[in-house]
C-alpha positions as CSV (number, residue, x, y, z in Angstrom):
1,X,-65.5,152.9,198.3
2,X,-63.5,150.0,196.7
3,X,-62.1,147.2,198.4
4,X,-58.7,148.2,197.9
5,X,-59.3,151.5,199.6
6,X,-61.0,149.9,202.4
7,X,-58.3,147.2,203.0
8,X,-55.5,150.4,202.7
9,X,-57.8,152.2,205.9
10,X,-57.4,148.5,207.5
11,X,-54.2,148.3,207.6
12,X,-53.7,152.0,208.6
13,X,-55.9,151.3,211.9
14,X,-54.2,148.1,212.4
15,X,-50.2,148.9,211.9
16,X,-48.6,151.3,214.2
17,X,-45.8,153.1,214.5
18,X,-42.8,151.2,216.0
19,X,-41.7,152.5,219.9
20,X,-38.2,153.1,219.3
21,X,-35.8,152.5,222.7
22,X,-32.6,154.3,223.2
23,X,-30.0,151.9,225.0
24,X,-26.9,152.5,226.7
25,X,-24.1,153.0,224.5
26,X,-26.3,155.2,221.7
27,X,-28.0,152.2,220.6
28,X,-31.8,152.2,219.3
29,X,-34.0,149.0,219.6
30,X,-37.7,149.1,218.0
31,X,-40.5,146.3,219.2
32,X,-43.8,146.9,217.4
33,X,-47.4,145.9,218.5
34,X,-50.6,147.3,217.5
35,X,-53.7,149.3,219.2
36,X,-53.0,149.2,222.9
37,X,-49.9,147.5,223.0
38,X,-48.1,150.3,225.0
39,X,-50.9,149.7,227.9
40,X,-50.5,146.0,227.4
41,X,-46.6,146.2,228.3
42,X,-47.0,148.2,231.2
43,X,-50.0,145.8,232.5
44,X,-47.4,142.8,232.2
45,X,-44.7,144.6,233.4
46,X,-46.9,145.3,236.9
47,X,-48.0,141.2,236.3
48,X,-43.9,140.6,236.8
49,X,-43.6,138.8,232.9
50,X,-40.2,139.1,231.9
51,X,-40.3,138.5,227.9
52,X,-37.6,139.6,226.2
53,X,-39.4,143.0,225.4
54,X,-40.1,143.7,228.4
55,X,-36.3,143.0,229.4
56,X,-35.5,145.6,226.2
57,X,-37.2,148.2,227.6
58,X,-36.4,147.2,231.7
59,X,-32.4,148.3,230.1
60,X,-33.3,150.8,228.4
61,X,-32.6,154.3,228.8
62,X,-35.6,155.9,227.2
63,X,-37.9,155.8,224.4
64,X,-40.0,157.7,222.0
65,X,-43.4,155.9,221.4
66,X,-45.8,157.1,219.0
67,X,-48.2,160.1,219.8
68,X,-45.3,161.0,222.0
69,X,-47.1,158.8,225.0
70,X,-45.1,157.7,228.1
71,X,-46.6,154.3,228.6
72,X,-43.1,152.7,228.4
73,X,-41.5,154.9,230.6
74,X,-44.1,153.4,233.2
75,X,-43.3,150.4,232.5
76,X,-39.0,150.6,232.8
77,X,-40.4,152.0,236.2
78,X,-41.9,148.9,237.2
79,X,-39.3,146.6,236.0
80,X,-36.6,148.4,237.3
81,X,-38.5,149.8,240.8
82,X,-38.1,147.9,243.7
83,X,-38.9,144.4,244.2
84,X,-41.3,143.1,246.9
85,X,-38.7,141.0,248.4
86,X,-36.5,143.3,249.5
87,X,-36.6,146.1,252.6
């Protein structure tokens, strides 16, 4: 196999699909990461970061990840489930 080839298989393992978030109003936002970064955003999200990913998907209505997961759909639960502080 030529180098060309193998660095085209690369970059197929290492790019993904963008998750696509539909916002109020109609709107689409994308954010893009690469191998586990749909587990990664629902880890922070339960860690309380508040990037401004994180605050995308937190407003967010729903979203359409690749594979046709639900990893972000955890996550707008944990961002926008109930804080600690309140009873």
């Amino acid at each position: 196999m030529n180098v060309r080839r193998r660095l085209e298989l690369l970059e197929k393992r290492i790019t993904s699909e963008p998750i696509v978030l539909k916002m109020p109003g109609g709107r689409t936002e994308r954010i893009c990461g690469r191998g586990d970064y749909a587990l990664d955003l629902v880890l922070r999200s339960l860690s309380g970061d508040r990037t401004p990913e994180l605050e995308l998907i937190a407003q967010s209505i729903s979203s359409t990840e690749p594979g046709g997961g639900h990893m972000v759909d955890l996550a707008r639960a944990f961002l926008n489930g109930p804080n600690e502080d309140t009873h």
